[in-house]
N, C-alpha and C positions, 0 to 999 in steps of 0.2 A: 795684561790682566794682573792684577793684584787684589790681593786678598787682606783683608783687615782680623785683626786677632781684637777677638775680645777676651780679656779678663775676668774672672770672674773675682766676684767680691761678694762678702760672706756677709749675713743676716744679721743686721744691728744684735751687739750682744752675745752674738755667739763665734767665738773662733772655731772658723775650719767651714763652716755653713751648713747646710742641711745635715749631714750627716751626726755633725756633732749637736745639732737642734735633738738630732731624735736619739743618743745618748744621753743626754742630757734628761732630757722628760721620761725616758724610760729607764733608767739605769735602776740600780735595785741599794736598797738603803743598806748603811750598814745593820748587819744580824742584830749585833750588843745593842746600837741603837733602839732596836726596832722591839728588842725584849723588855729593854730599860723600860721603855713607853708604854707595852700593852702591862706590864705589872705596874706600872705607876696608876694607868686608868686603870686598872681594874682593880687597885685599891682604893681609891677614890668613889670609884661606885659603892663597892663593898661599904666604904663608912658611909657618905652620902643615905644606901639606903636601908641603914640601921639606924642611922638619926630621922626615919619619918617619923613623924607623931605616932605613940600607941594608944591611940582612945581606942578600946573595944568597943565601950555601947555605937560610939557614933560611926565606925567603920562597919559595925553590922547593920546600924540604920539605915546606911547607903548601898549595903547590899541587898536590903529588902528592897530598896528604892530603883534601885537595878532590876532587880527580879521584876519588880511590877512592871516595871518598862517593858521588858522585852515579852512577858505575858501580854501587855494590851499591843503587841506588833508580832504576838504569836510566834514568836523563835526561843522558847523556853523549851529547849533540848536536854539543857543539861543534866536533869534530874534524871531520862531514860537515859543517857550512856553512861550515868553514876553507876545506875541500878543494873546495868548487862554489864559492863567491868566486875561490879561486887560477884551477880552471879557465878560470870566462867571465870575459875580462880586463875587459869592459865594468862587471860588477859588483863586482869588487875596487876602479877605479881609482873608480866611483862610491861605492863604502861606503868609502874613503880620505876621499874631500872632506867626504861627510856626516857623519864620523866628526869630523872635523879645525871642522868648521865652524859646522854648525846647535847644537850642543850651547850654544853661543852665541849664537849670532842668534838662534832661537828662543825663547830665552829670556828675552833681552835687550827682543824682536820684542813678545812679551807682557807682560811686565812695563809698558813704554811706551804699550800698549795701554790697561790698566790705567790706567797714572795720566793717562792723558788723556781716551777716553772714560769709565770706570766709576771717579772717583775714591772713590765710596762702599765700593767694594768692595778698593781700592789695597793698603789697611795691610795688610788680614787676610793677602793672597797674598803680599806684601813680607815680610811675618813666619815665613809657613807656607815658604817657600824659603830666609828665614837658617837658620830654626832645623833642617830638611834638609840645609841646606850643612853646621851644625855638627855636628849628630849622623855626618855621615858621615865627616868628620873625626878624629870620635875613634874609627871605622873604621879608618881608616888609620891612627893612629897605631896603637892596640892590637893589629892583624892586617895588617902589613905581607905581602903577597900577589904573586908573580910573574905576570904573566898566562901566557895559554895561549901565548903568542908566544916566550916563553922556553925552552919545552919541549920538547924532543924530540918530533917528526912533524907539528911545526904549521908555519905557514908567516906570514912577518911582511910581510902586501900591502902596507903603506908599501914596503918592500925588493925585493918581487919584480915593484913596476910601477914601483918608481921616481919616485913623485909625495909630491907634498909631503903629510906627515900630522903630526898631532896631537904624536904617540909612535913611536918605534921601536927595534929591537932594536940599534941600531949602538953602538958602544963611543963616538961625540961625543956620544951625544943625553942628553945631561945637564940641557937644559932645565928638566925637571919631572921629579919621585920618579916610579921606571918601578915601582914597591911598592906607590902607592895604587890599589890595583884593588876591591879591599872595604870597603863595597859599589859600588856602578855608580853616582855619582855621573849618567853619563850617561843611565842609566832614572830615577833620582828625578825629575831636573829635566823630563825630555820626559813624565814621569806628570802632573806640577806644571804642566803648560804644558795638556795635553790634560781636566785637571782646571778649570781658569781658562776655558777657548776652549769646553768643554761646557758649565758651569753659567753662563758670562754672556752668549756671543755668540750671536744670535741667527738666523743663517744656519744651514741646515740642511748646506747644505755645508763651509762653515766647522767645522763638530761632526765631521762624518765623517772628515775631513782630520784631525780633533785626536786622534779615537779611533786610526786609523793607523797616525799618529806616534810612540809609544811602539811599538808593535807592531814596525815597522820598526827603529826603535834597538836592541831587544833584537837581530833580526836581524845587523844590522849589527854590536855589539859580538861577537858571539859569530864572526862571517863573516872580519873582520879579524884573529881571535886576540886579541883584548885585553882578553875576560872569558869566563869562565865563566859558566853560566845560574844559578850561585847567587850570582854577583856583583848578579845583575838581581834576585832574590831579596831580598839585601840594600838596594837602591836603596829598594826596596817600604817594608820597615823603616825606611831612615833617616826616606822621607816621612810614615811614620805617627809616625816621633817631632819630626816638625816642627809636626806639628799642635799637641800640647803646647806647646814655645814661640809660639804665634801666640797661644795662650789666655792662658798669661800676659803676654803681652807686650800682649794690649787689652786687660784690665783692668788693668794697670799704667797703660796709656796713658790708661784712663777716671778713672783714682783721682788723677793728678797731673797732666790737663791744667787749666791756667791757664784756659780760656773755660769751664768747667764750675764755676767757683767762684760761691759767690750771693752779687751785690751787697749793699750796706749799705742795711738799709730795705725791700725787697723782699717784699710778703708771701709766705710758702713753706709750700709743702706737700709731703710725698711724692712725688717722680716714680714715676711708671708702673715697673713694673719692665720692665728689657730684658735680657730671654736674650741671652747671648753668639750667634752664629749664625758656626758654623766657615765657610769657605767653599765646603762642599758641602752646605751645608745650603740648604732653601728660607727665603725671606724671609718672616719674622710679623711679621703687623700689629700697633701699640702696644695694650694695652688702651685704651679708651676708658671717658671718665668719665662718670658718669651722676650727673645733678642737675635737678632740676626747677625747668622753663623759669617758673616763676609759679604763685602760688595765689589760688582764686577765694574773695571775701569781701565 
């Protein structure tokens, strides 16, 4: 009787085989890198969306033109959560700070979560939130929007509590483009957040808290006057066209990273095929190889 030895031999491209396959695609970027980049995009955005056009007459034309819309499809809400925010002062001067503040922390809150505990999961949601930041971008540039705050019978709760916010209708707040209102960059990102805090975190509370979240920010945008419910509409859209750049941007990032190249010498074979896996997908396991362990003789 004798037995035959099989060798194994590692996955075109990757020394060591599976294991370093899944090093490889999971490993966690460098920090400095990873800071360099979101302050690069996020100045980018920042000018990007101070160079939209500022026509007033015609950014208010198309908010009237919005408003009709959503009156002849009966979802003009806006005007009653204006008007119960203004009333109870408690919840205007609170959907001011939450307006002005989590859209940030939240997001930032996540993202950090991300690359430290679930570095495996990092790039896909890093990718899926540029590529939402830019499609919403070219939002605002192409459909420069008044929000509801500019309107006639809305009421601007930055102005009528007097707390510090985000935006407001005053003639100094020149900060940021008062035009980028389409789509609701603020619903994309808290989808983006309650999307990431669902599919990886594991607390049950934690998930419910993240389902909420969006739920509240539509709220809230619509409470302050600083969007329309087709603004939150649009958010929806930018974030399904960020999934598109996540895709290409890993397999771009699979087809030119340097540690997936196979050494000189190395015997190789075919890797395993790997599905892209978006980040609301569930995780599949690699195929596995089947070879026989010995034959009897």
């Amino acid at each position: 009787m004798s037995r035959t030895t099989v060798t194994p031999i590692a996955p075109i491209g990757v020394p060591g085989g599976r294991r370093n396959l899944d090093r490889a695609v999971a490993g966690r970027p460098r920090l400095w890198r990873e800071i360099l980049l979101i302050a690069a995009c996020y100045g980018a955005y920042s000018i990007v969306r101070n160079m939209v056009p500022t026509r007033h007459t015609a950014a208010l034309r198309r908010a009237g033109e919005l408003l009709d819309l959503e009156r002849s499809m009966h979802i003009d809400v806006e005007l009653w959560f204006n008007q119960l925010f203004t009333r109870v002062g408690w919840l205007g001067v609170s959907a001011n700070y939450y307006y002005a503040t989590l859209h940030f922390a939240v997001t930032l809150g996540v993202l950090g979560w991300l690359f430290a505990r679930h570095p495996g999961r990092y790039r896909a949601y890093r990718w899926w939130m540029f590529g939402t930041t830019v499609s919403a971008l070219i939002g605002f540039w192409f459909y420069p929007l008044a929000p509801p705050r500019m309107m006639q019978g809305y009421v601007d709760t930055v102005l009528a509590f007097h707390t510090w916010g985000l935006y407001d209708s005053s003639p100094i707040a020149t900060v940021s483009n008062q035009y980028a209102a389409m789509p609701s960059l603020h619903t994309a990102w808290s989808l983006w957040c309650a999307v990431a805090l669902v599919r990886v975190a594991r607390s049950r509370w934690v998930k419910v808290l993240a389902v909420c979240y969006p739920v509240c920010t539509v709220f809230v945008i619509m409470g302050t006057a600083n969007h329309f419910i087709l603004d939150a509409v649009g958010g929806v859209v930018s974030l399904t066209c960020g999934v598109v750049v996540a895709i290409a941007a890993a397999r771009a990032s699979a087809t030119f990273s340097p540690s997936l190249r196979p050494p000189p010498g190395l015997p190789l074979r075919p890797a395993p095929r790997m599905p892209f896996r978006l980040p609301f997908q569930r995780r599949q396991a690699l195929p596995q190889s089947r070879s026989s362990p010995g034959a009897m003789g």
